[in-house]
C-alpha positions in Angstrom: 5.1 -3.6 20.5 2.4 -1.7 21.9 3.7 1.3 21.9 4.7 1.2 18.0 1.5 0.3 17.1 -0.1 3.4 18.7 0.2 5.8 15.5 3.6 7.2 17.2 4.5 10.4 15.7 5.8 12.9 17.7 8.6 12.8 20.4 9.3 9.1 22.3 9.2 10.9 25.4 5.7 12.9 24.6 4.5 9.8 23.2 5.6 7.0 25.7 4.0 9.5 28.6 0.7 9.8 26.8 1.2 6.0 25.9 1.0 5.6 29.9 -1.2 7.8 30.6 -4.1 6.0 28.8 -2.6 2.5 29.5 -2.5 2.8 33.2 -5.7 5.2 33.5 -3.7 8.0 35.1 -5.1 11.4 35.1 -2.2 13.2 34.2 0.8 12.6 32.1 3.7 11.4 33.7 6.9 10.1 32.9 6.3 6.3 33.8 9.6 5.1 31.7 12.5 7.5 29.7 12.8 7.4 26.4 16.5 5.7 27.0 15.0 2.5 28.3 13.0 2.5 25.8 15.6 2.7 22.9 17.2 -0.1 25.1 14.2 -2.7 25.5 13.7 -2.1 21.4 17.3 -3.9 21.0 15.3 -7.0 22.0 12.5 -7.0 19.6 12.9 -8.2 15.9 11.3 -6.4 13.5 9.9 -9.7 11.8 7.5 -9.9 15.0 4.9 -6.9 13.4 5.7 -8.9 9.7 4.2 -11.9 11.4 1.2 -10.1 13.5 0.1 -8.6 9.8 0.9 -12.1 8.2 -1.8 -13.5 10.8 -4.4 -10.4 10.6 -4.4 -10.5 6.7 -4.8 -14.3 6.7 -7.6 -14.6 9.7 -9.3 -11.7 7.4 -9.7 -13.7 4.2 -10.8 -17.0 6.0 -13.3 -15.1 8.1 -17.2 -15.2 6.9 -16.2 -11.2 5.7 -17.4 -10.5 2.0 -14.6 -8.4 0.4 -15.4 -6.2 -2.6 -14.2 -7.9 -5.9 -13.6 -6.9 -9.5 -15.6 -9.8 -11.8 -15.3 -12.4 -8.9 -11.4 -11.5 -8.7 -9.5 -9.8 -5.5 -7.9 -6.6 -7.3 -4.5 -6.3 -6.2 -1.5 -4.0 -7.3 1.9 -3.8 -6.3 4.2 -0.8 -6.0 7.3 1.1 -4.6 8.4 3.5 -3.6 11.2 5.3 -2.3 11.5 6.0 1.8 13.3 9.3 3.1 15.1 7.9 6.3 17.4 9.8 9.1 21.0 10.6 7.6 22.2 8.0 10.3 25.9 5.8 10.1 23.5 2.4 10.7 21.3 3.3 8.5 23.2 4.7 5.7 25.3 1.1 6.0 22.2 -0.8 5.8 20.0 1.0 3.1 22.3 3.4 1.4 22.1 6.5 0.2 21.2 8.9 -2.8 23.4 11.7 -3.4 21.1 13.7 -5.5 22.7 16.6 -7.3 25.9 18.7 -7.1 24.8 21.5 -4.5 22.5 19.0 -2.7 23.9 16.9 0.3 23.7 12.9 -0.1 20.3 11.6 1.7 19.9 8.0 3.2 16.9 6.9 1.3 15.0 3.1 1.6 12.7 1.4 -0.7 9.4 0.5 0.4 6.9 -2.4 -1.4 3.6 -2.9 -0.8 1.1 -6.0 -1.9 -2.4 -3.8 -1.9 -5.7 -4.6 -2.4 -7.0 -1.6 -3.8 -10.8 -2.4 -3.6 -10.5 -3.0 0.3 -7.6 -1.2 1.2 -6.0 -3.9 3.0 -2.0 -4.2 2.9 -1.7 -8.6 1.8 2.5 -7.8 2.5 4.9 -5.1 2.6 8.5 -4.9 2.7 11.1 -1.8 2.8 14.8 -2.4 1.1 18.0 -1.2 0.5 17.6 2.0 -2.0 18.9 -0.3 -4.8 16.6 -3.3 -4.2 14.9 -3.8 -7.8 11.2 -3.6 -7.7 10.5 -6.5 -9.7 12.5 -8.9 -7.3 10.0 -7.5 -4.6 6.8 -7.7 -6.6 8.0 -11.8 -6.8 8.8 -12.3 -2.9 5.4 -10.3 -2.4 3.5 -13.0 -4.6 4.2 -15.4 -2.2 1.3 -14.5 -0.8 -0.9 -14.5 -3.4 -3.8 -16.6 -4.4 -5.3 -17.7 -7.7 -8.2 -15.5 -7.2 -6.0 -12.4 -7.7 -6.1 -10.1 -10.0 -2.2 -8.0 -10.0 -2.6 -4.7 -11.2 1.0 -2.9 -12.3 2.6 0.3 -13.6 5.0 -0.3 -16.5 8.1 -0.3 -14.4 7.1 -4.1 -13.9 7.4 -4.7 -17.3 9.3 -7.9 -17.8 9.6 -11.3 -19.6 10.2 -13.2 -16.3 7.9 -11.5 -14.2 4.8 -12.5 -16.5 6.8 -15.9 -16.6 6.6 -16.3 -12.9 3.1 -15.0 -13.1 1.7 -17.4 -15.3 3.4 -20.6 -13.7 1.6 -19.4 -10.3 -1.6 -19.5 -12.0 -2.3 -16.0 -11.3 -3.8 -12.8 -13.4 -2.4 -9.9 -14.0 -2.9 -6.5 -15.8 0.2 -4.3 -16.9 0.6 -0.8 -18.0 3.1 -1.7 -21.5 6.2 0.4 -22.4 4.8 2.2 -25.8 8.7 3.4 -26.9 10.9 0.4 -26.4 8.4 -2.9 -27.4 8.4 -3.3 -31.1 5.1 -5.3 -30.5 3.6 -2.2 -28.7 3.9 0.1 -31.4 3.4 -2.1 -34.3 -0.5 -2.2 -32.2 -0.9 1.4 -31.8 0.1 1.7 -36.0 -2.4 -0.8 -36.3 -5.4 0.9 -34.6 -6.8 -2.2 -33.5 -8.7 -1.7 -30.2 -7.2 -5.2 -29.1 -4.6 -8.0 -30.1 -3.1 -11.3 -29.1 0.4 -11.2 -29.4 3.3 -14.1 -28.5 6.1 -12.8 -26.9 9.5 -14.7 -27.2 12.5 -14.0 -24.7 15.4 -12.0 -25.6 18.9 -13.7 -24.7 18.9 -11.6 -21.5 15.8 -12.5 -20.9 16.4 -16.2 -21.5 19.4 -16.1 -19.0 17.5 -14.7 -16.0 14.7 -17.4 -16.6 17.4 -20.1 -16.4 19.0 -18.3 -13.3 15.5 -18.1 -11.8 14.5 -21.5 -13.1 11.6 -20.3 -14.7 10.4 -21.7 -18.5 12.1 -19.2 -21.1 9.2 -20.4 -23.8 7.6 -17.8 -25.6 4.1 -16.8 -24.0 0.6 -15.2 -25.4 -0.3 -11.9 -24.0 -3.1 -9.6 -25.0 -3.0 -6.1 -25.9 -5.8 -3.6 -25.5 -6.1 0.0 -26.5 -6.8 2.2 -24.4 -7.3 6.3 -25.2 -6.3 9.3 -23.3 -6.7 12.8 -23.8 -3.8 13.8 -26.3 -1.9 9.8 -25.9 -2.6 5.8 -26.0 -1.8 4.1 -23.4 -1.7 0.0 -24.1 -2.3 -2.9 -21.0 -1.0 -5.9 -21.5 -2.9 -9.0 -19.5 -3.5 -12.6 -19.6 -7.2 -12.8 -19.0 -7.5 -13.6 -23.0 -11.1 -14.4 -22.6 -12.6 -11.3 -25.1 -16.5 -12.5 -23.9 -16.2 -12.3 -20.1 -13.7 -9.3 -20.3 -14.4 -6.9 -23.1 -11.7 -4.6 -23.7 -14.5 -1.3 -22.6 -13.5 -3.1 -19.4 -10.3 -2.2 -18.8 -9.8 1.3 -18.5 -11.6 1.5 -15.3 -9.8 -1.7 -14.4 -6.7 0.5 -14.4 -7.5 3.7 -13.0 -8.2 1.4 -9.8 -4.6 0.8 -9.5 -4.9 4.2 -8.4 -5.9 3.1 -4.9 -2.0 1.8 -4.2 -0.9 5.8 -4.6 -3.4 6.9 -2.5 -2.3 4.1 -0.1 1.3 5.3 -0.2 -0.7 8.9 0.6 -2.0 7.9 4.1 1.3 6.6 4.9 3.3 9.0 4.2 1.2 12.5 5.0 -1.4 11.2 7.9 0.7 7.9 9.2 4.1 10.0 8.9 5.4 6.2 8.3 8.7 8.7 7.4 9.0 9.8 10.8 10.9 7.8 12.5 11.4 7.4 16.1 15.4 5.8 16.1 18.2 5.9 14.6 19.1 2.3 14.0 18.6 0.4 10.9 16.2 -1.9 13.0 14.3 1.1 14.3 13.6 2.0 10.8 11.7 -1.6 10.3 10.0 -1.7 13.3 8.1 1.7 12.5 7.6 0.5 9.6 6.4 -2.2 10.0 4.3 -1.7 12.7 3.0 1.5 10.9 1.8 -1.1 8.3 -0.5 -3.5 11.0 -2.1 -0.7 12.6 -3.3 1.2 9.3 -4.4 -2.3 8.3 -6.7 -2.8 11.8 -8.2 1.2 11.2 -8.4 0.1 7.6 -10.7 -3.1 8.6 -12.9 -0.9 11.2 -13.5 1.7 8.8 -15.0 -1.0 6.0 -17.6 -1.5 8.9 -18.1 2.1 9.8 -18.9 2.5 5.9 -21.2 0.2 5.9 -22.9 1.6 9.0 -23.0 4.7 6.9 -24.2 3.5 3.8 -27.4 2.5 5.7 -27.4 5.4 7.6 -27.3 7.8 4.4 -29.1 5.4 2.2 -32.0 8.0 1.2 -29.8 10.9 0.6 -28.9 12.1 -2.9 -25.4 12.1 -2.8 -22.9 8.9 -1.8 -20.9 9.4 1.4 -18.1 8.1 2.3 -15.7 7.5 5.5 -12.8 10.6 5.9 -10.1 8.3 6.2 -7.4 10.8 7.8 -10.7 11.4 10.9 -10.6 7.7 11.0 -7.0 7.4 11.8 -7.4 10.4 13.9 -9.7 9.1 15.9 -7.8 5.8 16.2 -5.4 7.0 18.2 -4.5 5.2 21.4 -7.7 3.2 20.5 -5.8 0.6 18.4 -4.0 -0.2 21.5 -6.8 -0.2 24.1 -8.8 -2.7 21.5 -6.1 -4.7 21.7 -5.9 -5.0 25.4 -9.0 -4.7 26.5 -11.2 -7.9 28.3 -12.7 -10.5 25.6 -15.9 -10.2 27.0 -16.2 -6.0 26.7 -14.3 -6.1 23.0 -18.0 -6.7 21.2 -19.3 -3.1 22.7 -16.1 -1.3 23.0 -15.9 -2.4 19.1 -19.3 -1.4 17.8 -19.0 1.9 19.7 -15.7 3.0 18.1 -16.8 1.5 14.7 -20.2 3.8 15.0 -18.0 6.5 16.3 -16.0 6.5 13.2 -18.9 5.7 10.6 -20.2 9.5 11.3 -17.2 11.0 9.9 -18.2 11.3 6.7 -18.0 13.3 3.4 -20.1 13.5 0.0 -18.7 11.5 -2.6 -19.3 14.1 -6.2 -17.9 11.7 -8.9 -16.8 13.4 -12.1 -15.2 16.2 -10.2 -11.5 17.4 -11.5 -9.8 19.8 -10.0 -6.5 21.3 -11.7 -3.3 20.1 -9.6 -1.8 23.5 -8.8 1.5 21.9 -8.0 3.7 25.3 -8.0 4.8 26.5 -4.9 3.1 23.6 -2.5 5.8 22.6 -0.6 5.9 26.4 1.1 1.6 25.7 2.2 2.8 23.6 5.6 -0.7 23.5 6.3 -2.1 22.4 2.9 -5.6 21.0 3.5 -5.1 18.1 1.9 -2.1 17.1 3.7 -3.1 18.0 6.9 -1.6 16.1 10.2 -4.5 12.9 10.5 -3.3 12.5 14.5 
């Protein structure tokens, strides 16, 4: 378990020598154990054992004294997929299935990967990764299991769904959607209107009625509110159930929704610094454990770095610009640290802490807000060192 958790991204055998090297205190590298009995002992670990070590980490978190940032007394949450590239391997394939893409391309095994995010403190609440065909909906509802009334669930407009806001609203929770302006008759017939905002009552379609008797959930119709929100050359329209117009103007909300941003730049850090798509077996139960494990330890840098900002903040208090932790130097510099923090004797973990934390807090950068850069998207796939996607470890 240790070993997973250590940011592991290049070859086992490079990485279980270097594992050892810091573990025992050698001076060298040497081959302690092979990368076979490694792919051996793995057989005997369930993937479900990192689920539970983040289940524990994210709920110690939010009963501790710790202040998290909140939107209007709310914790801002979103939720997400994505799709997961995984090795062209007979267990996995059988297990996650695959996409077979066009004519001239050859089929790819491909998983799909859901994540319960609070975007304001960059804290994974759950994840999960699928089979390819796994609907993102039935996700988002096994990830609000974990929920709490205090949450706020921000969503694109794939999640658009009777149910869904069914199941929402019977859990007591709040949410704020991204609508569908071509198919909903109720959507358009707002955007004709011009109205910055509107309550509208939504009744179930037959399909719509059946899956809320298949999922035992009420199939009454249910109040939503509409608000307007322009974009440069479209309309975009949220739909949400906080209905009080007083404590949550509709000038509110278009911030409210570009945080939902956070939960892509999430999926970023996995993807480019983590490498959460490198895998390091070639079993469908290798292919959870990275994951998974991936998941915990950018949760533990992501919790260090919220202390090394606010070291920094004080630090940089008088200056004229904001700054603002480098998240792929954190990770960097977390390397073989997550495990030795881990490990290391109760009564050293207070100083070994605070040193790494300050370590960490002076890798900053200014923050200039309002800056827009143009995406220059042709050709980037041929720039293997592009600087924003530069390897973190």
């Amino acid at each position: 378990m240790l070993y997973l958790l250590n940011l592991r991204k290049h070859a086992n055998q490079t990485e279980l020598d270097q594992f050892f090297k810091h573990r025992l205190g050698l001076k060298q590298a040497t081959q302690v154990i092979t990368k076979s009995a490694f792919f051996q002992a793995r057989k005997q670990l369930n993937a479900s054992a990192f689920v539970a070590l983040n289940r524990l980490l994210v709920n110690d978190v939010y009963k501790s004294k710790w202040q998290p940032k909140k939107w209007h007394g709310f914790r801002l949450c979103a939720i997400d997929g994505t799709s997961i590239r995984l090795p062209n391997e007979p267990d996995i394939i059988n297990h996650f299935g695959v996409h077979n893409g066009r004519k001239d391309q050859s089929p790819c095994a491909i998983g799909m990967a859901s994540v319960f995010y609070d975007v304001l403190n960059k804290i994974v609440i759950d994840s999960a990764i699928h089979p390819r065909l796994t609907a993102e909906r039935e996700c988002a509802k096994d990830h609000l299991a974990y929920s709490t009334p205090n949450d706020l669930i921000l969503f694109d407009r794939g999640y658009t769904s009777f149910w869904l806001y069914t199941f929402i609203l019977q859990r007591g929770l709040h949410f704020c959607v991204r609508a569908t302006t071509r198919r909903d008759n109720q959507v358009k017939a707002f955007i004709a209107s011009g109205k910055k905002q509107a309550i509208v009552t939504y009744h179930p379609s037959k399909r719509s009625e059946k899956i809320c008797e298949q999922k035992g959930l009420s199939s009454k119709p249910i109040k939503l509110r509409l608000i307007r929100v322009e974009l440069p050359g479209e309309v975009e329209v949220l739909m949400t159930n906080l209905m009080d117009e007083e404590a949550y103007p509709s000038t509110l909300f278009k911030k409210l929704y570009h945080l939902r941003w956070g939960i892509e730049e999430n999926y970023k850090r996995l993807k480019q610094w983590l490498e959460i798509e490198n895998f390091s077996g070639k079993s469908a139960l290798s292919i959870e454990q990275d994951f998974y494990a991936k998941i915990v330890a950018s949760n533990l840098v992501a919790l260090l770095t919220i202390e090394a900002q606010a070291m920094a903040d004080k630090r940089t208090q008088y200056r004229q610009l904001h700054y603002q932790i480098n998240a792929a130097q954190a990770l960097s510099k977390m390397k073989h640290q997550v495990v030795a923090l881990l490990t290391i004797n109760r009564q050293h973990l207070r100083a070994i802490l605070r040193q790494t934390i300050e370590y960490i807090s002076y890798t900053v950068e200014a923050k200039r807000d309002g800056r827009h850069n143009i995406r220059r998207l042709k050709n980037i796939k041929n720039d293997i060192h592009y600087p924003a996607y530069k390897s973190a470890l």
